[in-house]
C-alpha positions as CSV (number, residue, x, y, z in Angstrom):
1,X,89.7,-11.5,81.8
2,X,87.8,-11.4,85.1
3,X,90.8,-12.4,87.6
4,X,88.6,-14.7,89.3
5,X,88.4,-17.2,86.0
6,X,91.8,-17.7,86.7
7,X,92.8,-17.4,83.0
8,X,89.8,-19.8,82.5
9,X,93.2,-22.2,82.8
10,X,94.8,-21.1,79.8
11,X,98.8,-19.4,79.4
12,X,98.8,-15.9,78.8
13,X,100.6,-16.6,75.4
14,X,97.2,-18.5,74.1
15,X,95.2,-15.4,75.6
16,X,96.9,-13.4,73.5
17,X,96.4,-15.0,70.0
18,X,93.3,-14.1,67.7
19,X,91.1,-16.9,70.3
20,X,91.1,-14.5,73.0
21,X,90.0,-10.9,71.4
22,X,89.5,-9.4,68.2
23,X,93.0,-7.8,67.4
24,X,93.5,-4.7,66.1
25,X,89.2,-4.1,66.5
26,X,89.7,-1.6,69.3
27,X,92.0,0.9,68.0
28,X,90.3,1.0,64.6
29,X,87.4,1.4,65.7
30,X,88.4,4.4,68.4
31,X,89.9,6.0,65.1
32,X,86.9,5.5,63.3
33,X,85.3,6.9,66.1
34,X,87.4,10.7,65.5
35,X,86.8,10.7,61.9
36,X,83.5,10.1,61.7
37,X,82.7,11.7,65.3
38,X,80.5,9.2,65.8
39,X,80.2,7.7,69.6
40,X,82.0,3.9,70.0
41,X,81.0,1.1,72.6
42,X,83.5,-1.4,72.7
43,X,83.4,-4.5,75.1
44,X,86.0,-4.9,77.4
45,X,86.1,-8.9,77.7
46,X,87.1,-11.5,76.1
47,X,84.8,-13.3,73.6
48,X,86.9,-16.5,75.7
49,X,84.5,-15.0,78.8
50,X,81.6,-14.6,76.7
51,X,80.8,-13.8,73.5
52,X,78.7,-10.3,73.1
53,X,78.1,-10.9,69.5
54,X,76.5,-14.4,70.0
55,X,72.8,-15.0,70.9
56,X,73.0,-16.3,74.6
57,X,71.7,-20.0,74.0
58,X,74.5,-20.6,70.8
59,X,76.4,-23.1,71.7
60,X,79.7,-20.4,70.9
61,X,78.6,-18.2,73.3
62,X,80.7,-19.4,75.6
63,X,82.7,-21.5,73.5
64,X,84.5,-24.6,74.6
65,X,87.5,-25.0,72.3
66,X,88.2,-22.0,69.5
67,X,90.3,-22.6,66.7
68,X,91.2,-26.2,67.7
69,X,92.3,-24.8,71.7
70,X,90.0,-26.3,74.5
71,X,89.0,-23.5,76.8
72,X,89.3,-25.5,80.3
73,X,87.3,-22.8,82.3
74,X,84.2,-23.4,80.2
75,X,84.0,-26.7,80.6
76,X,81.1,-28.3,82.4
77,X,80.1,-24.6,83.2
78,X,77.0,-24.5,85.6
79,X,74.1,-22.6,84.8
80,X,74.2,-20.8,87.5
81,X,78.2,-19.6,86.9
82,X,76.7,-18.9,83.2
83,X,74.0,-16.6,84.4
84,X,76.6,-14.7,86.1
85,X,78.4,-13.9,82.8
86,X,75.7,-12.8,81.2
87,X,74.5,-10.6,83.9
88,X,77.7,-9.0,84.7
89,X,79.3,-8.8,80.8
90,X,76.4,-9.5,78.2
91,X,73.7,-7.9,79.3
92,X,75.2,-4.4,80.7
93,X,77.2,-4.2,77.0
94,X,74.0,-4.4,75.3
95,X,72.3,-2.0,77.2
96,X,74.3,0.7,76.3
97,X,74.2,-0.3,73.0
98,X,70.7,0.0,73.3
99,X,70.7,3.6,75.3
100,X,72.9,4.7,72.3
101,X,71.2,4.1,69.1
102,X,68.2,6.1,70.3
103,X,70.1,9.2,69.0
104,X,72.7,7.8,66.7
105,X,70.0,5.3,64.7
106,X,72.7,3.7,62.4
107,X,75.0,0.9,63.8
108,X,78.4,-0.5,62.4
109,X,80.0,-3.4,64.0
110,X,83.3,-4.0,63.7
111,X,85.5,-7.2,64.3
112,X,88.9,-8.8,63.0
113,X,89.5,-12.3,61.9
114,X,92.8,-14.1,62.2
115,X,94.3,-14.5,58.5
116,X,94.8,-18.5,59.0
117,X,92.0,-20.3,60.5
118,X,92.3,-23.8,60.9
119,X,94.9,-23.9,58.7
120,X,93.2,-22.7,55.7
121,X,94.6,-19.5,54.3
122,X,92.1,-16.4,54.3
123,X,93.0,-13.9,51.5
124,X,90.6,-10.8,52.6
125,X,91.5,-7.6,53.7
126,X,88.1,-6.9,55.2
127,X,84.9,-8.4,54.6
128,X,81.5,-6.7,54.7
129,X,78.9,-8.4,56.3
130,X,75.2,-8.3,55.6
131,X,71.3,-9.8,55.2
132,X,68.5,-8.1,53.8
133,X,69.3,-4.2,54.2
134,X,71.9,-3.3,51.4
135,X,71.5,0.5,52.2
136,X,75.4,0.4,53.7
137,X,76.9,-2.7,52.4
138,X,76.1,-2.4,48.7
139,X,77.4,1.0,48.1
140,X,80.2,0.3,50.7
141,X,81.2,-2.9,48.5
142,X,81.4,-0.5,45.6
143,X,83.0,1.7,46.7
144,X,86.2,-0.3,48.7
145,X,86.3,-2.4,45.5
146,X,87.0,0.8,43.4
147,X,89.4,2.6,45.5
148,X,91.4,-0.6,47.4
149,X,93.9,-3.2,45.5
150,X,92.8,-5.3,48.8
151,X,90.3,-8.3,48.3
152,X,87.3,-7.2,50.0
153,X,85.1,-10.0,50.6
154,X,81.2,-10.1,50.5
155,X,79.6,-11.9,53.4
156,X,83.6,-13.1,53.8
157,X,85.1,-14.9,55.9
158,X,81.9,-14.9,57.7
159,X,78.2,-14.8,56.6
160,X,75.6,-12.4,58.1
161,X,72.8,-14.2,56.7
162,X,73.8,-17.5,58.9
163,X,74.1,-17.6,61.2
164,X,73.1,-13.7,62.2
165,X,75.5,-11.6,64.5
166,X,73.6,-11.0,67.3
167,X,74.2,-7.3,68.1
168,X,73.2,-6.1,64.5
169,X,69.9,-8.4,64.5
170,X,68.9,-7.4,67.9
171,X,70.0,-3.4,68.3
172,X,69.4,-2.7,64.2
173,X,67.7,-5.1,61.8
174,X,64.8,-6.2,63.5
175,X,64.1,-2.4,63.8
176,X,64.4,-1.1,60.6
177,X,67.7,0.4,60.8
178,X,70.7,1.2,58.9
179,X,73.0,-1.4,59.6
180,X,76.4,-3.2,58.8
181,X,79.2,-5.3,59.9
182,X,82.9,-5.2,59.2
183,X,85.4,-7.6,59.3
184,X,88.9,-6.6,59.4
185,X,92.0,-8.7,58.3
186,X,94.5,-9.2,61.6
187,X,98.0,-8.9,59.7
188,X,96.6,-5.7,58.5
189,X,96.2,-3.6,61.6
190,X,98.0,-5.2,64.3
191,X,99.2,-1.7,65.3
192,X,97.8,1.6,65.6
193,X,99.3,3.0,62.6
194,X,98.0,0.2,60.3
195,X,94.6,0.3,62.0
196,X,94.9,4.1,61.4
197,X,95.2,3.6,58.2
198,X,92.0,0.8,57.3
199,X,90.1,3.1,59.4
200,X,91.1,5.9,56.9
201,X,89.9,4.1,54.3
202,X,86.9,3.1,55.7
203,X,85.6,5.9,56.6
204,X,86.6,7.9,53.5
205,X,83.9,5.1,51.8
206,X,81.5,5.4,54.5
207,X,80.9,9.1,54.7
208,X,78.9,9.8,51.9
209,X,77.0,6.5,52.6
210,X,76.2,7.6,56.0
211,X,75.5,11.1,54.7
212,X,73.0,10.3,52.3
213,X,71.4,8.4,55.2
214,X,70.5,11.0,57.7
């Protein structure tokens, strides 16, 4: 959180819930990273700030309430003040992105979701999300479902087909290639050991996918 936001006026307790970051993304993915030895960009903001996985004109870009929480800072934001998130979080993120799938040309995405949302209970362990290329997901689904006791949600609790995540559409899918995005269940690796561990599995199914790939 850029100190000059000033918390974008909320308490450090309400940064800290599922509203302000992705929990538990980071150090899966930095172990998914090893085991696959496979480079990882991760963004070091808060979606709060903006949201690097939104298209810059959604309205949840820079959202102004998440999960029933108004989000003071982003209220009545000028463009001008908007501009300056994009330019100094948004668009730098994406370039690399972009610098880095010229030599590794298949991307995974990987995010967490909070395991109550609005008060509705979510029963996945992970979700995998995709459109119209099922040369990851469908074998990936297979594959989970046969070797995880876990409910592994298709298109759950969010749907790739709409709307679309933005990094996916614009680094992989509207070029052709080899794509997928992952949700990951909070409760299930809010520490490094648990995150360890679903990265484990993970990669164990994605291997062979992403070797029969290259």
């Amino acid at each position: 959180m850029p100190r000059a936001l000033n918390g974008l006026g909320l308490a450090p307790a309400l940064l800290a819930r599922h509203i302000g970051w992705d929990i538990g993304a980071a150090a899966l993915t930095r172990a998914l990273s090893r085991r696959l030895d496979a480079p990882a960009l991760l963004s070091g903001y808060s979606r709060l700030v903006i949201d690097c996985n939104r298209y810059p004109d959604d309205p949840s870009s820079i959202p102004l309430a998440s999960d029933q929480v108004v989000i003071p800072g982003n209220q009545g934001l000028e463009p001008v003040a908007r501009e300056a998130r994009l330019a100094a979080i948004f668009h730098p993120y994406h370039a690399a992105i972009a610098r880095l799938i010229e030599r590794c040309p298949v991307l995974v995405s990987i995010h967490s979701f909070t395991p109550v949302m609005n008060g509705v209970e979510r029963p996945w362990a992970m979700g995998v999300l995709w459109d119209e290329d099922p040369r990851i997901a469908v074998p990936l689904l297979e594959a989970l479902r046969l070797n995880s006791a876990h409910v592994i949600g298709d298109n759950q609790p969010y749907s790739a087909r709409d709307p679309k995540g933005y990094t996916v559409h614009h680094h992989a899918a509207r070029r052709g290639l080899p794509h997928v995005a992952l949700e990951f269940n909070q409760k299930l690796i809010a520490d490094e050991a648990a995150a360890a561990a679903w990265a484990a599995i993970t990669a164990d199914a994605l291997e062979p996918i992403l070797a029969r790939l290259k």
